[in-house]
C-alpha positions as CSV (number, residue, x, y, z in Angstrom):
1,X,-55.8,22.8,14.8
2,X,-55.5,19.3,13.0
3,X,-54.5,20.9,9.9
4,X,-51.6,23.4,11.4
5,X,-50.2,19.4,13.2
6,X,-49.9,17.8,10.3
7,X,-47.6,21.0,8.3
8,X,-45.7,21.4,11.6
9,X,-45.0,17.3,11.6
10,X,-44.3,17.8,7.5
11,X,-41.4,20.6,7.9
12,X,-39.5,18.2,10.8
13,X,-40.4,15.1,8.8
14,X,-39.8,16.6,5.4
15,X,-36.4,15.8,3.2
16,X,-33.9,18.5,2.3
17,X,-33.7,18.2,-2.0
18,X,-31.4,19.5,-3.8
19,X,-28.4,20.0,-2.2
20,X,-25.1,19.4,-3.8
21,X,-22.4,17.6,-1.8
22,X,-19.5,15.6,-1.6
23,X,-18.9,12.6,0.4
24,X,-15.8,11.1,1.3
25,X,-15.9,8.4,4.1
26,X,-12.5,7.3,4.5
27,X,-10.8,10.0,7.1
28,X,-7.4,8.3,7.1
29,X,-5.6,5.7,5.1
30,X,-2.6,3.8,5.3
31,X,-1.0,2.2,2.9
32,X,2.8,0.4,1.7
33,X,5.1,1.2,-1.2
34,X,4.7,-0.2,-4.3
35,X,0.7,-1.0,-3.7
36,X,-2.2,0.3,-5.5
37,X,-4.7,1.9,-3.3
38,X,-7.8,3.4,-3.8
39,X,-9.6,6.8,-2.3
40,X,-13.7,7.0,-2.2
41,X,-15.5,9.7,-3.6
42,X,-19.3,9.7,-4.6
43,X,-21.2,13.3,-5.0
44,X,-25.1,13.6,-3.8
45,X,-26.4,16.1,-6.9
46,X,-29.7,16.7,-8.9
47,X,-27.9,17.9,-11.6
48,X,-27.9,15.0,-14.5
49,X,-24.2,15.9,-15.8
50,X,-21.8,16.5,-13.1
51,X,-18.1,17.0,-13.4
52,X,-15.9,15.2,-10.3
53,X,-12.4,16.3,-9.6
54,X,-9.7,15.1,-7.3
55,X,-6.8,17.2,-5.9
56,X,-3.5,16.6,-3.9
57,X,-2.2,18.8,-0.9
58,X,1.2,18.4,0.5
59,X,1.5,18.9,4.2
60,X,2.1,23.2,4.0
61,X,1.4,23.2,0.5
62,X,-1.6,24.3,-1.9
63,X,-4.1,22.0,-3.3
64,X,-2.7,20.6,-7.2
65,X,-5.3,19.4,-9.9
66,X,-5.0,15.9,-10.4
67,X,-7.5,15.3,-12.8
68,X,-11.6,15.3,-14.0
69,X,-14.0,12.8,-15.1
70,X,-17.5,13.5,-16.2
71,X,-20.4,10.7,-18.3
72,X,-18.3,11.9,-21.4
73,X,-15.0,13.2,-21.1
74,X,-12.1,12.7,-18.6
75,X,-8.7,14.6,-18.6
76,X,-5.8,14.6,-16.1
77,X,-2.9,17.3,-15.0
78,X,0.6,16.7,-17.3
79,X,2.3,16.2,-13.8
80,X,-0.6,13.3,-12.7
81,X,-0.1,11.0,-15.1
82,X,-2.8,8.5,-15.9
83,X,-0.8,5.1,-15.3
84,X,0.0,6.9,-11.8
85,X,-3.7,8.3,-11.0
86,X,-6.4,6.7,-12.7
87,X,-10.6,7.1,-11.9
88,X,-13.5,6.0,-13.5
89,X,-16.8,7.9,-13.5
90,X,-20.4,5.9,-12.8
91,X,-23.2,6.7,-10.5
92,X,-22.0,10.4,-10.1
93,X,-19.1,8.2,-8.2
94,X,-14.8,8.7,-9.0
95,X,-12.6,7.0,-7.0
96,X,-9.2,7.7,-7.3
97,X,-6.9,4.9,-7.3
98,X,-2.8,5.5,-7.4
99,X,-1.0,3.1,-8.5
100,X,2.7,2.0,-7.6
101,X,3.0,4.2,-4.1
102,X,5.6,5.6,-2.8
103,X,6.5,8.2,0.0
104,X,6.0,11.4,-1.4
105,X,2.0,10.2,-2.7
106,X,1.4,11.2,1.1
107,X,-1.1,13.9,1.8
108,X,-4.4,14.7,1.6
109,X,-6.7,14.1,-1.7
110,X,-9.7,16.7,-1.7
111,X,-12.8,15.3,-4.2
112,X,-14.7,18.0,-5.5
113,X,-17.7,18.7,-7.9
114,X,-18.7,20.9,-10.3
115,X,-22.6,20.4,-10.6
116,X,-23.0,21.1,-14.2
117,X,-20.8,22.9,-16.9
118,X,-22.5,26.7,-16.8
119,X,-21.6,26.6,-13.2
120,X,-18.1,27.1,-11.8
121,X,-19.0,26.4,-8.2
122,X,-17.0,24.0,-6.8
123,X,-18.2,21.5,-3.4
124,X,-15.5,20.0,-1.6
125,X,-15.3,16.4,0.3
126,X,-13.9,16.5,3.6
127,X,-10.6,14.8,2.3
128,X,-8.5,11.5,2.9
129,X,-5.4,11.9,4.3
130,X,-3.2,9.1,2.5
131,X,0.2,7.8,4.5
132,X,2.3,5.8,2.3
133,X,5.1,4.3,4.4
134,X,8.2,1.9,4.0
135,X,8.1,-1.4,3.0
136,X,10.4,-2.1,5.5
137,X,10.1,-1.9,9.1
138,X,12.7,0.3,11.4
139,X,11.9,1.0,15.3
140,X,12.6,4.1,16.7
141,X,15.7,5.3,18.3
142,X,15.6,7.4,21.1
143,X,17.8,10.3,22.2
144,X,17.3,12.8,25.5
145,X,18.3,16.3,23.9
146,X,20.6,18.1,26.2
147,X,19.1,21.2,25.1
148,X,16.1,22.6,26.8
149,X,13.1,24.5,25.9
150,X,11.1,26.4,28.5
151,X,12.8,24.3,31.0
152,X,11.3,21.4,29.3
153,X,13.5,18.0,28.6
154,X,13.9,17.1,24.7
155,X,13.2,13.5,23.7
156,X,14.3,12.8,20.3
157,X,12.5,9.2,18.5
158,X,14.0,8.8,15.3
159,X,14.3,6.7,12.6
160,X,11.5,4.8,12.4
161,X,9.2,3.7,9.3
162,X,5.7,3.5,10.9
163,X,4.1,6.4,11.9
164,X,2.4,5.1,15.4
165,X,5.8,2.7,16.0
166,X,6.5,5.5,19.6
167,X,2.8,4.6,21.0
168,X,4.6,1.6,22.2
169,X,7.1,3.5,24.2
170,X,7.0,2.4,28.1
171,X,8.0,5.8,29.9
172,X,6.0,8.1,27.4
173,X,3.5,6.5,25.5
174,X,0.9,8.9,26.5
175,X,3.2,12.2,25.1
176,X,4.1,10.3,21.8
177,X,0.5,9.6,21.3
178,X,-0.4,13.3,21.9
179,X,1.9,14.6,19.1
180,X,2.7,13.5,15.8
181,X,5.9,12.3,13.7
182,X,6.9,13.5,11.0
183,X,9.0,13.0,7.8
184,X,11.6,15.4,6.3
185,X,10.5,15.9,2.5
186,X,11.0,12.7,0.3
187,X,12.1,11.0,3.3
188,X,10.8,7.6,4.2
189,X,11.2,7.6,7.7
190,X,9.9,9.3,10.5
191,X,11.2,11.7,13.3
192,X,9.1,12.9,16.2
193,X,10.0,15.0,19.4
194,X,8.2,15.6,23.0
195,X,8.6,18.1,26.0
196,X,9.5,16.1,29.3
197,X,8.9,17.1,33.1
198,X,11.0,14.9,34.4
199,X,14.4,15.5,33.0
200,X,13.7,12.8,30.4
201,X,15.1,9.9,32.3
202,X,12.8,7.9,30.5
203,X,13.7,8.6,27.3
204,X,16.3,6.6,25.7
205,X,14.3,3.2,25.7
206,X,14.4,0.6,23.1
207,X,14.3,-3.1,22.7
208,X,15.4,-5.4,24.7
209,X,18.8,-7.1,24.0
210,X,20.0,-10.2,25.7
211,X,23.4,-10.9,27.1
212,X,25.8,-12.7,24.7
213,X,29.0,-14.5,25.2
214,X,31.5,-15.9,23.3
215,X,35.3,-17.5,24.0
216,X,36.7,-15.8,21.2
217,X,39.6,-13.8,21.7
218,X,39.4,-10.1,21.3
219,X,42.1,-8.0,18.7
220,X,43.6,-4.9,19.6
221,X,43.5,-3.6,16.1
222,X,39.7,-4.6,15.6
223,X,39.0,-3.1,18.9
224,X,40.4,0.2,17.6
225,X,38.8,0.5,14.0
226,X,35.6,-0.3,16.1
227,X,35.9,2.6,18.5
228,X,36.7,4.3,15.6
229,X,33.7,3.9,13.3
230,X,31.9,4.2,17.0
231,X,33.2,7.7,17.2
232,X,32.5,8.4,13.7
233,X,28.8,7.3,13.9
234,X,28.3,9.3,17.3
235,X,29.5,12.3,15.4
236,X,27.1,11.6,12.2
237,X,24.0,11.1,15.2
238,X,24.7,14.3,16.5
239,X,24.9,16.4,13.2
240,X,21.5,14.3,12.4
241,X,20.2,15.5,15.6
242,X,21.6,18.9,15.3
243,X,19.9,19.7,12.0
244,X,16.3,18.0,13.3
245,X,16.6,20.1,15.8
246,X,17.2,23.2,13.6
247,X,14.8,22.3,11.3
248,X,12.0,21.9,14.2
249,X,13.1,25.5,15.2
250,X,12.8,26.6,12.1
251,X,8.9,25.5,11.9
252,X,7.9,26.6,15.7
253,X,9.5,30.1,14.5
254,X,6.8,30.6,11.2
């Protein structure tokens, strides 16, 4: 009886050896233009000469080599180039650091390995979603849609360069929290819709302004070229909003 305890305590005691993986701990990162920043990788192998490869993927896009390191050779894609993407190989260890970010470095960098040479199998980390994001800081507008989906209330946040700046919104942080923003290609800032119950009378909310006043005299002309750029820059919101809004259909139709 002793003897059949003791191999029943070894098999729920005993260490699982051998197994090849990838570990990536950072989930999420998010960085600035123009910095340097640098994504984890470290493989757990037995295998004394293992390759380690990175890869990019664009939000609806296919993974893209970026580039290999090994003890003894190193190579990257023609399209990553080495002053951009850069790793160093030690302790079965590659992180990849990018250098001088910019907006379209966002998305999500997969860190693989190849166990040895003879064997093409590759094990993939869990990947780090990278957000690089202005260097400047915009806050959202906000704009109740007139248009309705399943008799649901559009509100429109736009413009904004940080990709949690609605979370802060006072009639529906909750709704902005539960859906994400997003960026039209190569754009640096952010647009981001919700569905509404109520209408949307909550929706166009921004900073607070405080009352000004001045003694100066007003001038009919300057009064009219500012109703006119006011009217022009309605007009250029509206075909903004218009083609968001297209666009947005566009996706929910795929």
């Amino acid at each position: 009886m002793e003897r059949w305890l003791w191999i029943i305590l070894a098999a729920f005691f005993s260490e699982c050896k051998g197994e090849d993986k990838v570990i990536q701990t950072e989930g999420f990162i998010t960085a600035t233009q123009e910095n340097t920043v640098t994504l984890e990788c470290r493989a757990e192998t037995t295998h004394p000469y293992p390759y380690l490869f990175w890869y990019k993927q664009e939000l609806n896009g296919f993974p893209k080599y970026i580039l290999r390191r090994d003890r003894n050779s190193e190579g990257n894609a023609p399209e990553f180039s080495e002053d951009k993407f850069d790793a160093e190989f030690k302790d079965n260890s590659a992180p990849l650091r990018i250098h001088n970010l910019q907006v379209s470095d966002s998305a999500v960098y997969y860190c693989a390995l190849r166990p040895t040479g003879g064997n093409y199998k590759l094990y993939f980390g869990k990947g780090t979603k990278l957000t690089v994001e202005s260097e400047n800081e915009y806050q959202p507008s906000y704009y109740k849609l007139e248009e309705k989906v399943d008799d649901k209330t559009l509100c429109l946040a736009t413009g904004f360069s940080r990709h949690n700046a609605t979370s802060t919104h006072e009639g529906y942080k909750g709704l902005f929290n539960s859906s994400s923003a997003i960026r039209i290609k190569d754009d640096s800032l952010y647009n981001q819709v919700i569905f509404t119950d109520d209408d949307g009378k909550n929706c166009e909310h921004g900073p607070s302004v405080g009352d000004c006043e001045t003694n100066l005299k007003g001038d009919e002309m300057v009064n009219l070229v500012s109703l006119t750029v006011t009217g022009l820059r309605v007009i250029f919101i509206k075909t903004i909003i218009f083609n968001i809004l297209m666009t947005l259909r566009l996706w929910l139709s795929q």
